[in-house]
C-alpha positions in Angstrom: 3.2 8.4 -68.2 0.2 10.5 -68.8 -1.9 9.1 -71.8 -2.1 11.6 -74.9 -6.1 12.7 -75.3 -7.7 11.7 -78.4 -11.3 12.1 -79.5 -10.9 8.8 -81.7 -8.9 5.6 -81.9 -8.5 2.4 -84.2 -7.7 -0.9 -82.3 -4.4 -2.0 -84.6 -1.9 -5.1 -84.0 -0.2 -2.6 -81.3 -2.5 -1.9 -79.0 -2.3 -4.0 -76.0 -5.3 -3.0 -73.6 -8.6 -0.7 -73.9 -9.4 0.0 -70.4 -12.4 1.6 -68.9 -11.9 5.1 -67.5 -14.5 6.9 -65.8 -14.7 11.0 -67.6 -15.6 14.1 -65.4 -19.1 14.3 -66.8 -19.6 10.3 -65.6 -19.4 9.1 -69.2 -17.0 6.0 -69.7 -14.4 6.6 -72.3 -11.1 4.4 -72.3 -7.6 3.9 -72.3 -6.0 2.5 -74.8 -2.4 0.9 -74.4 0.3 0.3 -76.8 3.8 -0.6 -75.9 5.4 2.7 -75.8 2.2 5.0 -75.8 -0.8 5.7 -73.6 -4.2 7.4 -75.1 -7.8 8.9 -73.6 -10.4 8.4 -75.8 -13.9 9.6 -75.4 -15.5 6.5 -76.8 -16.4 3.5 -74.7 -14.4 0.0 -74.6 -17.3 -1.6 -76.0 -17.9 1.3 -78.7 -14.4 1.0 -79.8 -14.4 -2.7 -80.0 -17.4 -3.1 -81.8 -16.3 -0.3 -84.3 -12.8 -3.2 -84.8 -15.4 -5.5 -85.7 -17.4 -3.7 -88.3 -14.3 -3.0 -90.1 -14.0 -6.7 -90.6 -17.8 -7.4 -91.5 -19.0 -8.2 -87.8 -20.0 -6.7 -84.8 -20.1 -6.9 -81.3 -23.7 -8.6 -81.7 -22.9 -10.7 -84.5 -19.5 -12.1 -83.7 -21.3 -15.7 -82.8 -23.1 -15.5 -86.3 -19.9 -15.0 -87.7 -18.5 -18.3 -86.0 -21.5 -20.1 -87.0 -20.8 -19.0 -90.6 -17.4 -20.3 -90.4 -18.5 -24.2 -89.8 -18.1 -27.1 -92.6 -22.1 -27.0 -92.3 -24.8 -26.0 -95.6 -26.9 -23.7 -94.3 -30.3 -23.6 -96.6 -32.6 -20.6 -96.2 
């Protein structure tokens, strides 16, 4: 199956996979897969992950601040 083009994606409870793909003009966009669909997106793996995260109050950077966060422990500033 050839994957539909899209200039934008949201990572949701169906997709399976983002996968690297290499564009004509040597940018890297990605493939994302879901169970019955295929799409190329112009946005990186990382881009589109990290954009997932922000959503939920993270990011890419801060996901181990996050976990930290998460502990039994006080934390005093």
């Amino acid at each position: 199956m050839k994957p539909l083009k899209k200039t934008e994606y949201e990572i949701s409870p169906f997709t399976l996979a983002i996968v690297p793909e290499f564009l004509e003009n040597g940018m890297t966009g990605s493939i994302a897969l879901e169970e019955k669909n295929e799409y190329s997106i112009r946005q990186s793996p990382r881009k589109l992950i990290d954009e997932a995260c922000k959503y939920f109050g993270s990011s890419l950077r801060g996901f181990g601040v996050m976990e930290i966060l998460k502990t039994n422990e006080i934390l005093r500033f």
